[in-house]
C-alpha positions as CSV (number, residue, x, y, z in Angstrom):
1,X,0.0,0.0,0.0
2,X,1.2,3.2,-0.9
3,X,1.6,6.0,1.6
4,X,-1.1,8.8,-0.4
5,X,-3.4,4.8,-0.2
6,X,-2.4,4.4,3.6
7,X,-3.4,8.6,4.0
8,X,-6.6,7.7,2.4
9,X,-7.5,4.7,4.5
10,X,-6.5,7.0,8.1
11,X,-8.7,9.7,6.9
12,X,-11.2,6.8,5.7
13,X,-11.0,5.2,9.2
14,X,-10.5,8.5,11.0
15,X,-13.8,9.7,9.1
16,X,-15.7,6.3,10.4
17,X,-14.6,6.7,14.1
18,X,-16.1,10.5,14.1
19,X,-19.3,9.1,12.6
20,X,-19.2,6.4,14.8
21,X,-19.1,8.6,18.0
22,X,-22.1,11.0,16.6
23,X,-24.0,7.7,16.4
24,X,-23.0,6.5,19.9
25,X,-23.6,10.1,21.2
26,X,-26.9,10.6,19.7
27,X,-27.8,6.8,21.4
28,X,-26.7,4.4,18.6
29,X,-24.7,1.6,19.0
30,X,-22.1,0.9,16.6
31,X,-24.0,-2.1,15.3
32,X,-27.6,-0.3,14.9
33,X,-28.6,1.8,11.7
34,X,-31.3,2.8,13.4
35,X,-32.4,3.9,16.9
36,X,-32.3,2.2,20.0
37,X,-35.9,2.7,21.1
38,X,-38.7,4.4,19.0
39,X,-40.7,5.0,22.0
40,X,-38.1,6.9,23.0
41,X,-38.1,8.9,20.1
42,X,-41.5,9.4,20.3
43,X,-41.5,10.1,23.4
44,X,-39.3,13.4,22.8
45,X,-41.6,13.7,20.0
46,X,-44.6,13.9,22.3
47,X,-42.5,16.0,24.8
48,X,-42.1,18.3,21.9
49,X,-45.4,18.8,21.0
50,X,-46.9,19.5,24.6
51,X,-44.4,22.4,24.6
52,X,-45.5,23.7,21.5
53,X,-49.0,23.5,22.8
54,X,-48.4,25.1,26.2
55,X,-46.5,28.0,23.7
56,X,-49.2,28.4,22.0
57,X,-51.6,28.4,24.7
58,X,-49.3,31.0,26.7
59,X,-48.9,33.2,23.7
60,X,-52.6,33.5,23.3
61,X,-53.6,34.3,26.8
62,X,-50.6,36.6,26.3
63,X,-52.7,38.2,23.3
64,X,-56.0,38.1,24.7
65,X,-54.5,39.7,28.1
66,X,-53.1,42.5,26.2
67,X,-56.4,43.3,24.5
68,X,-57.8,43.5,27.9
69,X,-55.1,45.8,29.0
70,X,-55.3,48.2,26.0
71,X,-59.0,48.5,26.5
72,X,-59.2,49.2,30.4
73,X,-56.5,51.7,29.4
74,X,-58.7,53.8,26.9
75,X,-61.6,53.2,29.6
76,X,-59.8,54.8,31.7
77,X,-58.1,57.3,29.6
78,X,-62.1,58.4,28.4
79,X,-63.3,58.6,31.9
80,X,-60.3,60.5,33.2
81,X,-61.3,63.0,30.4
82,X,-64.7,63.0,30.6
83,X,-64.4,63.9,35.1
84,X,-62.5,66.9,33.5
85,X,-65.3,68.1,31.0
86,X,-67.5,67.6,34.0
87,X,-65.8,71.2,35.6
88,X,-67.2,72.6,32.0
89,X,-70.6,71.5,32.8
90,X,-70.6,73.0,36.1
91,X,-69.8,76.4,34.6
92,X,-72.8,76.1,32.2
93,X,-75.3,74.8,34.9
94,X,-74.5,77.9,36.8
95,X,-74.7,80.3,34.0
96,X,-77.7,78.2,33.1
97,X,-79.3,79.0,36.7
98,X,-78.0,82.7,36.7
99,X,-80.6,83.3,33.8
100,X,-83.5,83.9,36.2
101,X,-81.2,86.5,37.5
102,X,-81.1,89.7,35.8
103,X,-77.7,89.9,34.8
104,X,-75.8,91.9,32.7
105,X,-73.9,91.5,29.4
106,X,-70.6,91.8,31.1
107,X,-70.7,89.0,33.6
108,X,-72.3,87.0,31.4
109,X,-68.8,87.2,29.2
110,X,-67.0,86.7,32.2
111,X,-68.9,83.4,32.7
112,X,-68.6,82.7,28.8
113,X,-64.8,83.4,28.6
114,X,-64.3,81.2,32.5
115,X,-65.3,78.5,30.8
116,X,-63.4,78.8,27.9
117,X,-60.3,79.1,29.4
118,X,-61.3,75.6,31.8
119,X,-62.1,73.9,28.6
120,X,-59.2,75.1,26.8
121,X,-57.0,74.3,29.6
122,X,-57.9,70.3,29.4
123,X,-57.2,70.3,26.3
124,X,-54.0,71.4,26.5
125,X,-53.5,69.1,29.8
126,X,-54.1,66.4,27.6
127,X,-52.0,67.5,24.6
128,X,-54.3,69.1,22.1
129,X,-53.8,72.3,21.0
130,X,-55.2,74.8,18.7
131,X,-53.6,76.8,15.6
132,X,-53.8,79.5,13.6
133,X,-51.8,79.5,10.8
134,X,-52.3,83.3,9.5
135,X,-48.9,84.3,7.2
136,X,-47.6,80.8,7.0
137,X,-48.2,79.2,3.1
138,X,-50.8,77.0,2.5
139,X,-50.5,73.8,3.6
140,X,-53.6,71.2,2.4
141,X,-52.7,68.9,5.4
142,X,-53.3,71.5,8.0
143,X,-56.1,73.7,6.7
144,X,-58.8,73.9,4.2
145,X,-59.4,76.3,2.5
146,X,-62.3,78.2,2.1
147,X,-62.4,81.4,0.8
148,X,-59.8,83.0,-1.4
149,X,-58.7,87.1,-2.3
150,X,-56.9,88.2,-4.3
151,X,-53.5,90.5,-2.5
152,X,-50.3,92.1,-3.4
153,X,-49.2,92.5,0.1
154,X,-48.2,88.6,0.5
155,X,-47.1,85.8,-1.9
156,X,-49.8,83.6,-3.2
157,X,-50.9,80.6,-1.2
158,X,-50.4,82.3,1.8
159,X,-53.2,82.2,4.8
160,X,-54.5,85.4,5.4
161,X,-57.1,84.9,7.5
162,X,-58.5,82.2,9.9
163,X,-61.9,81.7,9.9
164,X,-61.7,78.3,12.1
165,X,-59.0,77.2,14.6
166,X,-57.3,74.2,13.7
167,X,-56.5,71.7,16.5
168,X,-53.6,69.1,17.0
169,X,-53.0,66.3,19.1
170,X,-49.4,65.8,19.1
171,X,-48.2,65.6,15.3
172,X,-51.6,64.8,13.9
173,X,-54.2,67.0,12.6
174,X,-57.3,66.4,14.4
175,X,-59.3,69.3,12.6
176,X,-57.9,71.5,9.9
177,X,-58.0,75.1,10.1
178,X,-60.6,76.7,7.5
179,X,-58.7,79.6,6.2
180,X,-58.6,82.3,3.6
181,X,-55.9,82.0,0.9
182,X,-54.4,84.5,-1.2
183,X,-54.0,84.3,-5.0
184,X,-51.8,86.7,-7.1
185,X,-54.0,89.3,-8.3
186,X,-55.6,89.0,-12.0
187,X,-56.2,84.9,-10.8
């Protein structure tokens, strides 16, 4: 035998002893082509797919416990806003029972513009506020436009008046502004 033939054998043989010990490792004998016990086997297999199962069972009460979670939250989120409109509602009711009084023009804007500033106030508590986007450019994700006139004294496109606030939560546009917009005179 040559020595490259004797190489070939030891890697050959060398090759057959690592496979050997995978088997043996993995519960073969170096006799079996097969495995010791199939119950075994299936018993992992079985072992397997009660832990799958039990996954799958966690991950949906996981789901359906979130759900529940998210919707207590917005519960709660609506009835922590609605105790604070309920300050609003006083200040109507008593401007409501003040009308069998005689009262006059003045204190009845200083009831109007209490009330205002109560309800403006929660919404600001809670992150919505109001714009008015006079002398910025047009902008057909933040107002609507309404009316237009024609002007010299700014560019066209321009707001140049508000005719309703627009209001914001955050980022998002929760009611455009209805403006005026000004075109380039001769349009």
């Amino acid at each position: 035998m040559s020595h490259k033939q004797s190489e070939k054998s030891g890697d050959a043989t060398q090759s057959e002893r690592q496979a050997a010990d995978a088997r043996e490792a993995q519960g073969f004998s170096g006799d079996e082509t097969s495995p010791p016990d199939i119950a075994t086997g299936g018993g992992e297999i079985n072992e397997l797919r009660t832990r799958v199962a039990r996954w799958q069972a966690d991950y949906e009460n996981l789901r359906r416990r979130s759900a529940k979670e998210l919707l207590d939250a917005r519960k709660l989120a609506e009835a922590d806003f609605a105790k604070a409109m309920l300050a609003v509602v006083d200040h109507f009711e008593m401007a409501l029972s003040a009308g069998s009084v005689q009262a006059d023009a003045k204190s009845i804007l200083d009831g109007v513009r209490i009330t205002y500033d109560e309800l403006t106030g929660i919404l600001q508590k809670r992150g919505i506020e109001s714009f008015d986007p006079v002398g910025e450019p047009f902008d057909p994700f933040c107002h609507e436009a309404i009316a237009t006139e024609a002007s010299d004294r700014v560019p066209p496109s321009t707001v140049i008046q508000t005719l309703q606030r627009g209001y914001k939560f955050g980022d998002r546009v929760l009611r455009s502004a209805k403006v005026k917009v000004s075109v380039a005179k001769g349009e």
